[in-house]
C-alpha positions as CSV (number, residue, x, y, z in Angstrom):
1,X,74.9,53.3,-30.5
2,X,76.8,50.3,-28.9
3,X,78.1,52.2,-25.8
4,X,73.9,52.8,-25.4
5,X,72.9,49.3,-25.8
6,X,76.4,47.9,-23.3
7,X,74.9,50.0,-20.4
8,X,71.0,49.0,-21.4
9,X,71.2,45.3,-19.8
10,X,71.3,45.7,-16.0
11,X,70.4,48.9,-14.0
12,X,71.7,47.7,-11.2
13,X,75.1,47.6,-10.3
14,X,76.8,44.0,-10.0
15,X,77.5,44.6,-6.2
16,X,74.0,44.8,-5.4
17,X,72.8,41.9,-7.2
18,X,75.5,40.0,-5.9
19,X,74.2,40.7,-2.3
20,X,71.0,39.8,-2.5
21,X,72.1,36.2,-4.1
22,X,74.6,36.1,-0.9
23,X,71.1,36.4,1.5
24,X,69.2,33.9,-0.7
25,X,72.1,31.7,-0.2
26,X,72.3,32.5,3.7
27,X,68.9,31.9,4.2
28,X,69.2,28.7,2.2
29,X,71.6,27.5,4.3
30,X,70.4,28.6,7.7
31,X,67.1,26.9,5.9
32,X,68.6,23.3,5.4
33,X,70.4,23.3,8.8
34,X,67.6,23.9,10.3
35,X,65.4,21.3,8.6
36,X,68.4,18.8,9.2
37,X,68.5,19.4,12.8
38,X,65.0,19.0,12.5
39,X,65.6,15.6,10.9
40,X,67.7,14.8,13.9
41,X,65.6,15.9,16.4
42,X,62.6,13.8,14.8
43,X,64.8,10.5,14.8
44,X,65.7,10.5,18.5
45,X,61.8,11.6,19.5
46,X,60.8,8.5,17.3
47,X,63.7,5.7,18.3
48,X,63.6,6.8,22.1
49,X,60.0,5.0,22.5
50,X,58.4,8.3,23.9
51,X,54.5,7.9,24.4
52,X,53.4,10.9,22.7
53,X,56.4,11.1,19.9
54,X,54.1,10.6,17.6
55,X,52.4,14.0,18.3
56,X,56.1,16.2,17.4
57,X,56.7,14.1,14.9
58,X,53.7,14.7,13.0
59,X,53.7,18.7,13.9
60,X,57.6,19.1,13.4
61,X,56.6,17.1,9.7
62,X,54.3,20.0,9.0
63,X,56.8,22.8,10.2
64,X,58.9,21.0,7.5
65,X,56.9,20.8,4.9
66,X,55.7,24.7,5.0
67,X,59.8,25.3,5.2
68,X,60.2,23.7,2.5
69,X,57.4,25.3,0.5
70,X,58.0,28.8,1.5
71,X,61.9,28.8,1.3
72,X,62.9,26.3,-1.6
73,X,59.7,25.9,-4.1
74,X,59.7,29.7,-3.0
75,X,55.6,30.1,-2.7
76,X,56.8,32.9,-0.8
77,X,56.5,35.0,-3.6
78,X,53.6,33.2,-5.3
79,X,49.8,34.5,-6.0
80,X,48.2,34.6,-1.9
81,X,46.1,31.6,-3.9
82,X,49.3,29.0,-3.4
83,X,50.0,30.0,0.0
84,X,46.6,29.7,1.1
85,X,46.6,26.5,-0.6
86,X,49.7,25.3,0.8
87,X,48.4,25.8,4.8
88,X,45.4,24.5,4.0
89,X,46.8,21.4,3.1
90,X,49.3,20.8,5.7
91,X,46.1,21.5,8.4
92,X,44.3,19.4,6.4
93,X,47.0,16.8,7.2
94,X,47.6,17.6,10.6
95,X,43.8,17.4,10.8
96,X,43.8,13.6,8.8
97,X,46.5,12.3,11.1
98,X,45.8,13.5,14.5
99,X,42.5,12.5,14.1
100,X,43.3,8.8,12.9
101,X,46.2,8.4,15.6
């Protein structure tokens, strides 16, 4: 009985597991470089004095903000309720803001 219950806790071999943790971590990664460069990006529009910064700032905010939502709080795999939820918002704010500026 205990050689029946050691085999009973993954069907999967390790190898494959441990591939598909590699590609969450890759996308992490390619994930946060890409919001940091965003970052970047967002500080020279806005200290540069530009006239219409404020317009890529606030889209490039939103861009983040679904990055963030999709990739780290991982909504991706969430009820279609949350991701709904989630654009609505962010057009709700890109909607609020463009409209007040």
């Amino acid at each position: 009985m205990a050689h029946v219950r050691f085999n009973m806790d993954s069907h999967f071999p390790n190898f494959i597991l441990n591939l598909s943790a590699m590609t969450e971590i890759k996308k992490n990664t390619i994930m946060w470089v890409a919001l940091v460069l965003l970052i970047i990006l967002n500080y020279i529009f806005a200290e540069n004095g530009m006239q219409n910064a404020v317009y890529f700032i606030v889209i490039v905010s939103a861009v983040k903000f679904l990055g963030v939502v999709f990739q780290f709080v991982e909504a991706k795999h969430a009820h279609f309720v949350w991701k709904a939820l989630s654009v609505v918002f962010v057009a709700i704010y890109l909607i609020g803001v463009l409209a007040l500026y």
